[in-house]
Residue frames as a rotation matrix with the C-alpha (Angstrom) as fourth column:
UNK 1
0.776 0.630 -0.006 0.56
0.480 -0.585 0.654 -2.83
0.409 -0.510 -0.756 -5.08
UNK 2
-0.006 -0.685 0.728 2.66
-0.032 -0.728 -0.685 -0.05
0.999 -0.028 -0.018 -4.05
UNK 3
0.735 0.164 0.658 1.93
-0.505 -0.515 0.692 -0.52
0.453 -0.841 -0.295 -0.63
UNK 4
0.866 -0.487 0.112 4.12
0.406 0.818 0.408 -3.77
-0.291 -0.308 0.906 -0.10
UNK 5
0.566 -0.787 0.244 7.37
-0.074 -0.343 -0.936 -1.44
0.821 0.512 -0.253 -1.56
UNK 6
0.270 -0.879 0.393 8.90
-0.879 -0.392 -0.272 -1.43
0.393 -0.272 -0.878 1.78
UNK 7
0.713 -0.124 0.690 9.24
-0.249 0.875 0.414 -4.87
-0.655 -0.467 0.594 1.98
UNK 8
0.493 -0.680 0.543 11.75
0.750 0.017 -0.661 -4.91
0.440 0.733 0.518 -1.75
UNK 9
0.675 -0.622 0.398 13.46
-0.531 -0.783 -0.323 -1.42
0.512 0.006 -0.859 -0.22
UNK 10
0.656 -0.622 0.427 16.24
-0.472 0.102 0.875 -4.11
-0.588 -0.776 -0.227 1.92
UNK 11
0.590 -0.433 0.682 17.21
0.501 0.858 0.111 -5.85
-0.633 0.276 0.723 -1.23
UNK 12
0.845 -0.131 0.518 18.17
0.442 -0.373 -0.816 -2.80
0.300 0.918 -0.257 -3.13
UNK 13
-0.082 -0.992 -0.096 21.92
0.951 -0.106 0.289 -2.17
-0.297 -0.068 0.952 -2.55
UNK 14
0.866 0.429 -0.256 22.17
0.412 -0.903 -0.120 1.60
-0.282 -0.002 -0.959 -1.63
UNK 15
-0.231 -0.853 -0.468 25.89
-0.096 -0.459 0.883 1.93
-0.968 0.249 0.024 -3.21
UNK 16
-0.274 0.315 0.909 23.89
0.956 -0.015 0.293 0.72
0.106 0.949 -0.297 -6.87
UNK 17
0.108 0.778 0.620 21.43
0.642 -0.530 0.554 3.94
0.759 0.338 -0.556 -5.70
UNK 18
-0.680 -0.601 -0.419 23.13
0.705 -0.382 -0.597 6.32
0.199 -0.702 0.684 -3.82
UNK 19
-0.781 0.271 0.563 20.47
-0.327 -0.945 0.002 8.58
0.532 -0.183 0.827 -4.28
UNK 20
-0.567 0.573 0.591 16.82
-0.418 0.418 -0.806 7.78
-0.710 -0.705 0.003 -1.97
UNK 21
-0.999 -0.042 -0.031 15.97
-0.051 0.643 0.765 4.97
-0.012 0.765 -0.644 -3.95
UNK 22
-0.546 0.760 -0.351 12.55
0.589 0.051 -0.807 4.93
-0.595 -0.647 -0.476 -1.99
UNK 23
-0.335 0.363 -0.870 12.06
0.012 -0.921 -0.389 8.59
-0.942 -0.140 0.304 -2.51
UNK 24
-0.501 -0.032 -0.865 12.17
-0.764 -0.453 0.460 8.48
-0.407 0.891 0.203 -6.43
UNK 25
-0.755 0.654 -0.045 10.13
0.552 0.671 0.496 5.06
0.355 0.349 -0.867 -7.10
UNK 26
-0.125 0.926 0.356 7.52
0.920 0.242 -0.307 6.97
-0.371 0.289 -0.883 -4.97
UNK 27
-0.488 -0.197 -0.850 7.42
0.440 -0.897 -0.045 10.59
-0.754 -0.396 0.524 -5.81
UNK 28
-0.931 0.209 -0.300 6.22
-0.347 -0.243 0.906 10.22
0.116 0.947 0.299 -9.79
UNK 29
-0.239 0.953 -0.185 2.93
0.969 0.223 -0.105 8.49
-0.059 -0.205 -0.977 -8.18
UNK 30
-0.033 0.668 -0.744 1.72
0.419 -0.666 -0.617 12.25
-0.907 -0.332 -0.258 -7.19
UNK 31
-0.476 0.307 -0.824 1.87
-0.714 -0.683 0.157 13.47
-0.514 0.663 0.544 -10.73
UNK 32
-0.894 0.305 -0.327 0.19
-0.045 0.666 0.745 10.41
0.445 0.681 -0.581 -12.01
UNK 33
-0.587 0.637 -0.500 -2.31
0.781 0.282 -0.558 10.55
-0.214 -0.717 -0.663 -9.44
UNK 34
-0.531 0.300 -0.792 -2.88
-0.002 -0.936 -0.353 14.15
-0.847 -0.186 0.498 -10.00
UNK 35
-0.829 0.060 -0.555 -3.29
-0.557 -0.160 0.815 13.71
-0.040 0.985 0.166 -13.62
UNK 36
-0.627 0.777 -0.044 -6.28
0.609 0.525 0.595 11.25
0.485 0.347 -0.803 -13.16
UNK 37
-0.543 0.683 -0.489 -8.37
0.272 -0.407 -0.872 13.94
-0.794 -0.606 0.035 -11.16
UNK 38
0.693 0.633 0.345 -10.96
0.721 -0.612 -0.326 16.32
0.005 0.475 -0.880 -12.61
UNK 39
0.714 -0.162 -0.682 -8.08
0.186 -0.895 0.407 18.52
-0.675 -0.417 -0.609 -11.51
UNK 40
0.056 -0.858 0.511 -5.61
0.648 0.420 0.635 18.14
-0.759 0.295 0.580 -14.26
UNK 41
0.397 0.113 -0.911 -4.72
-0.208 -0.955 -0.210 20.06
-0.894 0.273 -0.355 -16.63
UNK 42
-0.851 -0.426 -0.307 -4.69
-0.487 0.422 0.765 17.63
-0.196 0.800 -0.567 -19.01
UNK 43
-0.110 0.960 0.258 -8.17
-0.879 0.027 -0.476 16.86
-0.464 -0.279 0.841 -19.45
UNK 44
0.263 0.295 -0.919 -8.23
-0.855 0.513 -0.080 14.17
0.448 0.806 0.387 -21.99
UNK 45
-0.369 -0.343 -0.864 -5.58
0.319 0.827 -0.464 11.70
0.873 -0.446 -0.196 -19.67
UNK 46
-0.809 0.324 0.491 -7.89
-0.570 -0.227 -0.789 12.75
-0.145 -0.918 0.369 -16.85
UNK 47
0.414 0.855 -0.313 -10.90
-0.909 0.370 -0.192 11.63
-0.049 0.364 0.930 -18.32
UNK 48
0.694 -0.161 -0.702 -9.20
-0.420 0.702 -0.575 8.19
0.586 0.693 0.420 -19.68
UNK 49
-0.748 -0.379 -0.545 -7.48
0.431 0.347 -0.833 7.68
0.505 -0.858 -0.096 -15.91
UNK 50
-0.281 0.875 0.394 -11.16
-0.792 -0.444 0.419 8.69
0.541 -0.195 0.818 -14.26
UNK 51
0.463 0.248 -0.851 -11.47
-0.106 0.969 0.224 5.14
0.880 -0.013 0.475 -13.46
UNK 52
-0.534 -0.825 -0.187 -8.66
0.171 0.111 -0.979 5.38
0.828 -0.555 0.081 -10.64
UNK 53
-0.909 -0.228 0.350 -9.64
-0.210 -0.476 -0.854 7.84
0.361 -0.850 0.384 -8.69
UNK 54
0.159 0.987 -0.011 -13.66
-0.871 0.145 0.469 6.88
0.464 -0.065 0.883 -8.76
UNK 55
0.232 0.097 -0.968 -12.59
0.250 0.955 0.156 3.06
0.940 -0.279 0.197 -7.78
UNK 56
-0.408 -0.724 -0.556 -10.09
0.689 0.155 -0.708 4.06
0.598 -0.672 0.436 -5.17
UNK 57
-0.964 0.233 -0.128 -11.76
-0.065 -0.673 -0.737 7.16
-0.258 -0.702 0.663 -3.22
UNK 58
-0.332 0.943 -0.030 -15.13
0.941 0.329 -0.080 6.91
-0.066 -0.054 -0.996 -3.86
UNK 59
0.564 0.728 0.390 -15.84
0.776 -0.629 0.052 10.03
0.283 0.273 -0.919 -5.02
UNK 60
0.880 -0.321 -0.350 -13.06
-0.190 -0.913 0.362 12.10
-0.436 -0.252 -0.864 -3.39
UNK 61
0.896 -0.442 0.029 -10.31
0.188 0.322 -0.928 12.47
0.401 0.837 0.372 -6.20
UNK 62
0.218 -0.926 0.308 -7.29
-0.599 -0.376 -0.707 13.81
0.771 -0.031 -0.636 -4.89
UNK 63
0.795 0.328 0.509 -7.38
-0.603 0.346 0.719 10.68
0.060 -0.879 0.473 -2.24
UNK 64
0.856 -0.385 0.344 -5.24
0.464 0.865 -0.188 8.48
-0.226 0.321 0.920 -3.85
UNK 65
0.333 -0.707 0.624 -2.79
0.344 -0.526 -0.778 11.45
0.878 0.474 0.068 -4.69
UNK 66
0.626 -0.174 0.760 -2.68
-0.768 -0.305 0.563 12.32
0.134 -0.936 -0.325 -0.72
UNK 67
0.943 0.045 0.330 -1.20
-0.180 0.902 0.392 8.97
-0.280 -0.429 0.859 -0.36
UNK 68
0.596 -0.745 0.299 1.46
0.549 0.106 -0.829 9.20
0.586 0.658 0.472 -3.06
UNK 69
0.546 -0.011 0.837 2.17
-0.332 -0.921 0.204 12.42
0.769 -0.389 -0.507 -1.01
UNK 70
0.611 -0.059 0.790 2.43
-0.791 -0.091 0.605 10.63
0.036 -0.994 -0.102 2.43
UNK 71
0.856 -0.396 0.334 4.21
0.517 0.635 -0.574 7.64
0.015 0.664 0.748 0.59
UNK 72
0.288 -0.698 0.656 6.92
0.313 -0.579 -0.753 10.43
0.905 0.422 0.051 -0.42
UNK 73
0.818 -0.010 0.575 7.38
-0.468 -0.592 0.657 11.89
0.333 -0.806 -0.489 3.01
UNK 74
0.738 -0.307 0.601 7.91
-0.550 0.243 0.799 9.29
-0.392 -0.920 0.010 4.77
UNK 75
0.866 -0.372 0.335 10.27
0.464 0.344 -0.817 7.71
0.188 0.862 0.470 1.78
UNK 76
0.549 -0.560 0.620 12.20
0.076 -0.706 -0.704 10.78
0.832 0.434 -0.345 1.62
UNK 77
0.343 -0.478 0.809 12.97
-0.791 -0.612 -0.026 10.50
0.507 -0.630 -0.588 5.53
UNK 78
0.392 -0.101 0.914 13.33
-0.641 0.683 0.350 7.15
-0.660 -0.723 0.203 6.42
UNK 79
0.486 -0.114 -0.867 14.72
-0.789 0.370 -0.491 5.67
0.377 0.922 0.090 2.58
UNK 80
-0.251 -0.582 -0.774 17.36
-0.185 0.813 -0.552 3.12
0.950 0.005 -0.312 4.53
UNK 81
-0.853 0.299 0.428 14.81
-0.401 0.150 -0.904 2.50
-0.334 -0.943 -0.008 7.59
UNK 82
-0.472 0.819 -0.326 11.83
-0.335 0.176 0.926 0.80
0.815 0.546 0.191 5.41
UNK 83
-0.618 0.550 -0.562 10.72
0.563 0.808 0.173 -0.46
0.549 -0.209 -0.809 8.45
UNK 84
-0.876 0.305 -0.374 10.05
-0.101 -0.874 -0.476 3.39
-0.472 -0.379 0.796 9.55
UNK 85
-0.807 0.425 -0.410 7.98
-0.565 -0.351 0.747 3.75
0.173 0.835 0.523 5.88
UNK 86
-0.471 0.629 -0.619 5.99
0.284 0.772 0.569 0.29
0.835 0.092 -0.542 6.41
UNK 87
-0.808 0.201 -0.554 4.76
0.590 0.265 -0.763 1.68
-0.006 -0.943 -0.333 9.92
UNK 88
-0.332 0.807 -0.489 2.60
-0.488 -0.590 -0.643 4.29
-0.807 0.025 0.590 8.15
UNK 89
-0.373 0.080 -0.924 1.98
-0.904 -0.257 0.343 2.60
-0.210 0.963 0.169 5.04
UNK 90
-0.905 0.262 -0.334 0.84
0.296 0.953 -0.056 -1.05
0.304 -0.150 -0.941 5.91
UNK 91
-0.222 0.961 -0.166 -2.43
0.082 -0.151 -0.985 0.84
-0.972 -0.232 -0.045 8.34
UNK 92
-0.396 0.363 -0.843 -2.91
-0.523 -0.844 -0.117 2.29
-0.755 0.394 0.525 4.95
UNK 93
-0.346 0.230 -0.909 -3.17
-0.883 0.247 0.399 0.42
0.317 0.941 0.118 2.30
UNK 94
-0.791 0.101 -0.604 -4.06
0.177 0.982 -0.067 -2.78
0.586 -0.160 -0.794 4.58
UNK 95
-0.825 0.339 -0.453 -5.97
0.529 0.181 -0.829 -1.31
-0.199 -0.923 -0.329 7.24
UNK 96
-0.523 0.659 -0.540 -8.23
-0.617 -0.730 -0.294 1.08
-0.588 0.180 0.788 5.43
UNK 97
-0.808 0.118 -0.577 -8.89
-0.376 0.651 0.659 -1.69
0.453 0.750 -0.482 3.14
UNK 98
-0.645 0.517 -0.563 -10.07
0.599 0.799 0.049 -3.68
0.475 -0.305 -0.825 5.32
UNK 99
-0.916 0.240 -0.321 -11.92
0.227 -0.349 -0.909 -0.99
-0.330 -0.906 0.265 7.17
UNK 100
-0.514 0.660 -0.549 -13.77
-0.854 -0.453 0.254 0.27
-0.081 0.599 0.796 3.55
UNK 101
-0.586 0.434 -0.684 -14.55
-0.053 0.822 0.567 -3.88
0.809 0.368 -0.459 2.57
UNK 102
-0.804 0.433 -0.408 -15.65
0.517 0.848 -0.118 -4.70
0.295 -0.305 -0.905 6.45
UNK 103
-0.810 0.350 -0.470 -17.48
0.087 -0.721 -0.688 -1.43
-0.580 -0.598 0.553 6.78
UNK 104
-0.398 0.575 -0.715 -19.59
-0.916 -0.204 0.346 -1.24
0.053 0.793 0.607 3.54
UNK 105
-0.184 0.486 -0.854 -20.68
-0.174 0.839 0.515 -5.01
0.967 0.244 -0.070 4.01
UNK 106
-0.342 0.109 -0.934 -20.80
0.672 0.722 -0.162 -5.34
0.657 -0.683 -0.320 7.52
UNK 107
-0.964 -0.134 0.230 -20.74
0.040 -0.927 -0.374 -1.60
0.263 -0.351 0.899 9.08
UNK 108
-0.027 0.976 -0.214 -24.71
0.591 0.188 0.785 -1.82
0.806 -0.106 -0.582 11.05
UNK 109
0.632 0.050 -0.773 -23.17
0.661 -0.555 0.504 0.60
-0.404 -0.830 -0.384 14.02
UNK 110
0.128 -0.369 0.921 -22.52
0.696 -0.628 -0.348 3.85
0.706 0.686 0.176 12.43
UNK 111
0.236 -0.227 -0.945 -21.24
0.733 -0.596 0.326 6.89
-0.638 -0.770 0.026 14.02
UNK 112
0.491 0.114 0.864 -20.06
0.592 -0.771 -0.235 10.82
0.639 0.627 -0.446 12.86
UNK 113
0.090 -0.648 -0.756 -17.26
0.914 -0.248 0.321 12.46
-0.396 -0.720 0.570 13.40
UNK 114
-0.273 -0.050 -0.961 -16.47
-0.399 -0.903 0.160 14.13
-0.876 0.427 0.226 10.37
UNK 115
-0.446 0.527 -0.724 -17.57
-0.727 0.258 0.636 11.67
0.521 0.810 0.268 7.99
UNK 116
0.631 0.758 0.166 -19.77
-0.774 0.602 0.194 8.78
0.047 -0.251 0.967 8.40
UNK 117
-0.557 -0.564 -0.610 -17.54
-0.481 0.818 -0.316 5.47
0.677 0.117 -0.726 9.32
UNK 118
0.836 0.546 0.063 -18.77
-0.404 0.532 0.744 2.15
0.372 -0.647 0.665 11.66
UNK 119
0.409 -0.488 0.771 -17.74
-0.760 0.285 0.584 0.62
-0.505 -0.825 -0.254 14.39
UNK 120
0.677 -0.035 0.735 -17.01
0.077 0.997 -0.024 -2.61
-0.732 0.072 0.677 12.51
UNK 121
0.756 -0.554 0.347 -14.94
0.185 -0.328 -0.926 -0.69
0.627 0.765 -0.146 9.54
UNK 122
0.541 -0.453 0.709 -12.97
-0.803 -0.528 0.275 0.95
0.250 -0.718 -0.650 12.90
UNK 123
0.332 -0.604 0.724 -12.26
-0.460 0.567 0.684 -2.47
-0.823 -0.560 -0.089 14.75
UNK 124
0.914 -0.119 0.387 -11.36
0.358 0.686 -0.634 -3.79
-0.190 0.718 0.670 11.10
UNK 125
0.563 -0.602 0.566 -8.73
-0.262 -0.780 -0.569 -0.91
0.784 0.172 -0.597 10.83
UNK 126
0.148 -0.821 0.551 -7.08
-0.989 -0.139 0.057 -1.65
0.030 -0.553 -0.833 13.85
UNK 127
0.460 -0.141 0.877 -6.91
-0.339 0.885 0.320 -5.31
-0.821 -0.444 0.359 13.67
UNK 128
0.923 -0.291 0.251 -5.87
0.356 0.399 -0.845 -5.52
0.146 0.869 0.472 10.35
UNK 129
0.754 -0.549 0.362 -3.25
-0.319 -0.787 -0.528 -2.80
0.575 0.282 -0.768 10.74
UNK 130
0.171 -0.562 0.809 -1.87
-0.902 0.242 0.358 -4.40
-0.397 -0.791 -0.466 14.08
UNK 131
0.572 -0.125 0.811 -1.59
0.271 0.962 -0.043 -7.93
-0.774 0.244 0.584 12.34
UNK 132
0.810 -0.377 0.449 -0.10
0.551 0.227 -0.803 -7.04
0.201 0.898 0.392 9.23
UNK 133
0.563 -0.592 0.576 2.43
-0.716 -0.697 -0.016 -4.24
0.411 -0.404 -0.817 11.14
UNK 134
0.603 -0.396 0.693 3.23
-0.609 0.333 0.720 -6.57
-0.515 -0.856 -0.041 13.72
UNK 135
0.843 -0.136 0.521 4.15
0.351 0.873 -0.339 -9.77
-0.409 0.468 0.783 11.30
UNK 136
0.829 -0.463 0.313 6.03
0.117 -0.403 -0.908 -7.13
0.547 0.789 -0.280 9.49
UNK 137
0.702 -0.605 0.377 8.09
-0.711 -0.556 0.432 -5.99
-0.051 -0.571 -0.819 12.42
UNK 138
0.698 0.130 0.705 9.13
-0.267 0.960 0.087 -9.66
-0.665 -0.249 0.704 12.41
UNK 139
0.684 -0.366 0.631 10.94
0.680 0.633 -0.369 -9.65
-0.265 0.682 0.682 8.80
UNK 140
0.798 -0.163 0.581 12.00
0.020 -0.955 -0.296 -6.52
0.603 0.248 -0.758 9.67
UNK 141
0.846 -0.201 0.494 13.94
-0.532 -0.264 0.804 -7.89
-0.031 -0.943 -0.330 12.25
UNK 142
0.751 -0.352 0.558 15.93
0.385 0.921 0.062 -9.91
-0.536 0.168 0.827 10.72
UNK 143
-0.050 -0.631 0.774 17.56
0.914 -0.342 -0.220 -7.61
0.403 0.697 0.594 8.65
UNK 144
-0.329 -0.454 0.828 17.81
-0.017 -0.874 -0.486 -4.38
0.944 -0.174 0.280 11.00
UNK 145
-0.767 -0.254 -0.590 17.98
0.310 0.658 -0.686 -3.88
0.562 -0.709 -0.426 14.58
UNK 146
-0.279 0.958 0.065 14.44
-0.522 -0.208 0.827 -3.91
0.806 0.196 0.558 15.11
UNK 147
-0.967 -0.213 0.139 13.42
-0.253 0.751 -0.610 -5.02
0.025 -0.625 -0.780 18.61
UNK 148
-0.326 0.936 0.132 11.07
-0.049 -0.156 0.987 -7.23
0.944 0.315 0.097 18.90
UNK 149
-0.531 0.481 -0.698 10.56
0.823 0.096 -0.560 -7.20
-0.202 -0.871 -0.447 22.48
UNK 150
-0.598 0.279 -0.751 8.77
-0.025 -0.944 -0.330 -3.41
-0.801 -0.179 0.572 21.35
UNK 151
-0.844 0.535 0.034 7.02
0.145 0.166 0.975 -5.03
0.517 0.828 -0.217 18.08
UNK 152
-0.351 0.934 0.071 3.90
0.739 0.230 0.633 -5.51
0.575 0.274 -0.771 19.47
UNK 153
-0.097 0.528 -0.844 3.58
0.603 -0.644 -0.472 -2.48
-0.792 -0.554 -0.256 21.84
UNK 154
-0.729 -0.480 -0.488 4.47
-0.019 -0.699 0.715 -0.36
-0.684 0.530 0.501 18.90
UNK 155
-0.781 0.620 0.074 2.38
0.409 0.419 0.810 -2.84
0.471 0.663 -0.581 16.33
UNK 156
-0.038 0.968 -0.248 -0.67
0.993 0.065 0.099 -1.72
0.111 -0.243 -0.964 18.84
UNK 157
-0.008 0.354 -0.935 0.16
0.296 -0.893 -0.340 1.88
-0.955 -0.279 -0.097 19.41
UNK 158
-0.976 -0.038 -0.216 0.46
-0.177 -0.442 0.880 2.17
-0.129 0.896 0.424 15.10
UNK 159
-0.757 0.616 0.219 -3.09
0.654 0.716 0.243 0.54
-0.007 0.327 -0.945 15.40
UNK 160
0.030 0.706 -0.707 -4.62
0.905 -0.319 -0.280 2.59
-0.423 -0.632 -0.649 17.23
UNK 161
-0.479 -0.050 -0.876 -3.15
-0.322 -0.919 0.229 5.78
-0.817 0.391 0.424 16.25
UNK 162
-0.927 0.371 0.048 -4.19
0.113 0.155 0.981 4.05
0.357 0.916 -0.186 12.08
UNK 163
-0.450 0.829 -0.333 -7.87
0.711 0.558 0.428 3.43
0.540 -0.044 -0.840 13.52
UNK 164
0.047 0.373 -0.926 -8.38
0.628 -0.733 -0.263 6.78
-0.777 -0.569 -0.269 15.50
UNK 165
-0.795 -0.475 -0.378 -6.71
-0.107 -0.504 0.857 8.78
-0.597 0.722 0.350 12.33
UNK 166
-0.968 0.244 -0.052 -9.24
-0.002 0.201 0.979 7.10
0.249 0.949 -0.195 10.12
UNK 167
-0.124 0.972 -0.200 -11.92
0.992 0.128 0.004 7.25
0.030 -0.198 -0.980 12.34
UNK 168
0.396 0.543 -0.741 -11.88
0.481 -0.810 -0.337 11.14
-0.783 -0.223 -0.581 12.94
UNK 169
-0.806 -0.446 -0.389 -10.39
0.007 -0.664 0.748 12.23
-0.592 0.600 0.538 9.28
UNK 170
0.559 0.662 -0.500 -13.05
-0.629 -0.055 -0.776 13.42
-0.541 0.748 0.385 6.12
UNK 171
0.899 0.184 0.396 -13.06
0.225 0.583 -0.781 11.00
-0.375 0.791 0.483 3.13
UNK 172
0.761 -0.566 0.316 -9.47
0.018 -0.468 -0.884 11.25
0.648 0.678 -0.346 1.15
UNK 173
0.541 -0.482 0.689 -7.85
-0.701 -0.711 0.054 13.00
0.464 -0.512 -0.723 4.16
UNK 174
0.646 0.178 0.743 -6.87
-0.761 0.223 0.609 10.05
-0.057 -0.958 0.280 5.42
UNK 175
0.914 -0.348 0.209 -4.52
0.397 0.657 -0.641 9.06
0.085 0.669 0.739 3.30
UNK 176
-0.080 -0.916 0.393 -1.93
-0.052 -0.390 -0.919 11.65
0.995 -0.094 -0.017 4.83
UNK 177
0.544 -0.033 0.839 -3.27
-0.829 -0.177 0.531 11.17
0.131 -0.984 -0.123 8.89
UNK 178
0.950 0.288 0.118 -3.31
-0.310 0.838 0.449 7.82
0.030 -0.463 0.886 8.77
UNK 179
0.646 -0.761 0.056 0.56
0.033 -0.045 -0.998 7.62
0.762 0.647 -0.005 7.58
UNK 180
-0.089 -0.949 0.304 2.12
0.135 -0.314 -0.940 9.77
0.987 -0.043 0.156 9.15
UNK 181
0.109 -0.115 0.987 0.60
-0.816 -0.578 0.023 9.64
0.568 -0.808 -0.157 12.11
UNK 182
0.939 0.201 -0.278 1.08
-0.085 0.921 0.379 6.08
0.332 -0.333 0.883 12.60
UNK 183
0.386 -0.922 -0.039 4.72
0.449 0.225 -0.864 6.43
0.805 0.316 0.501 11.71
UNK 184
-0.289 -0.564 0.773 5.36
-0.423 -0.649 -0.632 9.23
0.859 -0.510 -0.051 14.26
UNK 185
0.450 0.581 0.678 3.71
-0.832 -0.005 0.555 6.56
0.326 -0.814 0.481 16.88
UNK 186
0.964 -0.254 -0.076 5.97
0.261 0.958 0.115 4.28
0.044 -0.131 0.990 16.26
UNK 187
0.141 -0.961 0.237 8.79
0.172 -0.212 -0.962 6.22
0.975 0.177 0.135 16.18
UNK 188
0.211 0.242 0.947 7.39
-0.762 -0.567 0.314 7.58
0.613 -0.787 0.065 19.72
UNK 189
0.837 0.375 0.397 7.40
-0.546 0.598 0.587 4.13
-0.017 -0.708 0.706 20.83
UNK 190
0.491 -0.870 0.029 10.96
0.841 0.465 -0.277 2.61
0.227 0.161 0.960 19.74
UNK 191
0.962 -0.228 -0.149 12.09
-0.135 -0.876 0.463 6.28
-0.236 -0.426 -0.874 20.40
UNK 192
0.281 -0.840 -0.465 16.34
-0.886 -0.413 0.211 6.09
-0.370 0.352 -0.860 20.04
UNK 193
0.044 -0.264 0.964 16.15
0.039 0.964 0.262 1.94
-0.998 0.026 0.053 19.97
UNK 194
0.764 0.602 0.234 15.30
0.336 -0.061 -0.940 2.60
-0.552 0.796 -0.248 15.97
């Protein structure tokens, strides 16, 4: 799973890969992503990657290609800070998870913002995101000067910001709020300490 990449970005020796090692592992996701839409312009490896985007977005295709997107961003600016990259990219790929599994099986208090989401998909999103952030901040600390006296305010303001983001974005879209705005809450919250 691409999401766990910025946990391998401390082991790669940045005088082997002078260039943003990050940046270029993800960046070729968005044209693979693209290519499995309806939107491609390759119809045949659209059709025959169709499967992706139908598992992963439920119906909105270019979800999974936002991500690659917000993936790249924050890659491209933070390549020898992974612990910058993992503050938007853990809500994602952990917290939405858990937000689509505990919402669709549990989700009995629904609500409308811009799409339909539940309360139980919501408090999954921020508890997942704040557990698997925080923990992270942890191994992150070990190997850059990451305080943790500020892990867990931070770990809770990326929650929140991941779990508001995903509550008030459409279907898809949330694969570039939830990112980057986590990231820029955590940067807000470690401010120069980072």
């Amino acid at each position: 799973m691409i999401g766990n990449l910025p946990f391998l970005i401390p082991f790669f020796s940045y005088n082997a890969f002078p260039l943003n090692f990050p940046f270029f592992v993800a960046a070729p996701f968005i044209f693979i992503t693209f290519l499995s839409t309806p939107y491609s312009p390759i119809k045949s490896l659209s059709k025959k990657m169709a499967g992706l985007t139908e598992v992963t977005e439920g119906g909105h295709h270019l979800g999974l290609m936002f991500y690659a997107v917000s993936y790249t961003i924050l890659a491209s600016l933070f390549s020898t800070k992974p612990y910058i990259i993992a503050s938007g990219i853990f809500p994602m790929a952990y917290g939405d998870a858990a937000a689509s599994l505990v919402g669709q099986r549990f989700g009995k208090t629904k609500y409308r913002v811009f799409a339909q989401k539940s309360l139980e998909g919501s408090i999954a999103m921020f508890a997942v995101s704040f557990g698997v952030f925080a923990m992270s901040l942890f191994f992150f600390s070990a190997l850059y000067p990451v305080s943790l006296s500020l892990s867990v305010m931070a770990a809770l303001g990326v929650a929140f910001a991941a779990a508001i983001a995903e509550a008030l974005t459409p279907r898809g879209f949330d694969n570039i709020t939830v990112p980057l705005l986590s990231a820029l809450v955590f940067l807000l919250f470690v401010g120069g300490s980072v």
